[in-house]
C-alpha positions in Angstrom: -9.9 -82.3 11.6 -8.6 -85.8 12.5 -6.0 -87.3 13.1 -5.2 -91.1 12.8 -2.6 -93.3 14.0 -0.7 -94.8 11.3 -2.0 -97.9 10.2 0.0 -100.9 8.2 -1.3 -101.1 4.6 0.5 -102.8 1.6 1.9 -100.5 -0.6 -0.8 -102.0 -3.4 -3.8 -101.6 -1.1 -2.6 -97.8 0.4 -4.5 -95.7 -2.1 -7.3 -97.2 -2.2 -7.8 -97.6 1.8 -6.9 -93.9 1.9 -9.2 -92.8 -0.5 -11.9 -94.9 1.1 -11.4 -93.3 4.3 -11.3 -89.7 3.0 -14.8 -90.9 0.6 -16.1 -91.4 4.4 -15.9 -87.8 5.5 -17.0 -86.7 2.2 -20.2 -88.7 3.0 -20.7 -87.2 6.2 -19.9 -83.8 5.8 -22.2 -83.7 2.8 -24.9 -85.7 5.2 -24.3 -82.8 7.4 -24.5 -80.2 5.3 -27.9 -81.6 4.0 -29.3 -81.8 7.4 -28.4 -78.2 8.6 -30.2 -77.3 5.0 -26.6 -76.3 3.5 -24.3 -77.7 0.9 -21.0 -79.3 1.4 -18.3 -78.8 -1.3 -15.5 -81.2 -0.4 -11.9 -81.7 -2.1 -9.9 -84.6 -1.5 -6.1 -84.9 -1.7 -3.7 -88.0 -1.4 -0.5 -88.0 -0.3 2.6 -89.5 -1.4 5.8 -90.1 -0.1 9.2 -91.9 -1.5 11.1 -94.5 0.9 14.5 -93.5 1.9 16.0 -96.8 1.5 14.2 -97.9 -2.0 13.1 -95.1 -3.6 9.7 -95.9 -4.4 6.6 -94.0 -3.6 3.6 -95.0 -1.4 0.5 -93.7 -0.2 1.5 -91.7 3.2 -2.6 -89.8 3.6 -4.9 -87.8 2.6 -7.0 -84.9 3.5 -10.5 -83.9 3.2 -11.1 -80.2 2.8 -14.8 -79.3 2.4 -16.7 -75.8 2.4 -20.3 -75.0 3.5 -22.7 -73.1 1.8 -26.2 -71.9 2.0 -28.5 -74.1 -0.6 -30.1 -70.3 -1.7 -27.6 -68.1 -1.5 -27.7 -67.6 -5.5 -30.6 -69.5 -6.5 -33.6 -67.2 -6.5 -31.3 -64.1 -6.2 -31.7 -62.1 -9.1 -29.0 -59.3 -7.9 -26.3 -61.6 -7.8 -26.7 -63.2 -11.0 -23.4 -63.2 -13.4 -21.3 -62.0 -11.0 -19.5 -65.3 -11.3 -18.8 -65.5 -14.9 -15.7 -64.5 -16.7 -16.4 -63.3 -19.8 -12.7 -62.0 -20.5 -11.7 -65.7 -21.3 
C-alpha cells in the first residue's frame, strides 16, 4: 500500500495521470508475480470527487488491488477441474 502526497493536476489531465500511476503498479506487481513463479491478478479503481464550491467532479485517486496466485494451482490438476463453473446460469 502507498500513499502519495497530493499532487496539482488539471482537472483535464487527472484521469489519465491517475490511471498511469495505478498502470505502474499493475506492471510491477505482475513483474513480481512472474518472478516469484506466481500470477498477479490486479483491479484498478478511480476515484472521483465533486468540488464543493462548483459542483463538478474531478479525479481525486485511485487504487490498485491485485491478488497472487500459484501459476499451477489448476492447470494440470485433474481433481479440481469444474469446480469453478456454474452450470445453474
Amino acid at each position: 500500500m502507498s500513499f502519495q502526497t497530493a499532487t496539482r493536476v488539471s482537472p483535464d489531465a487527472a484521469f489519465a495521470a491517475v490511471s498511469s500511476h495505478e498502470q505502474e503498479h499493475v506492471r510491477n506487481n505482475a513483474r513480481e508475480a512472474e518472478e516469484k513463479g506466481m500470477k498477479a491478478s490486479s483491479t484498478v479503481t478511480v476515484s472521483m470527487s465533486m468540488c464543493p464550491e462548483c459542483g463538478r467532479g474531478y479525479v481525486s485517486g485511485g487504487k490498485t488491488s491485485t491478488v497472487y496466485t500459484s501459476k499451477n494451482s489448476i492447470e494440470g490438476n485433474e481433481d479440481v477441474k469444474g469446480n469453478f463453473v456454474d452450470i445453474t446460469a
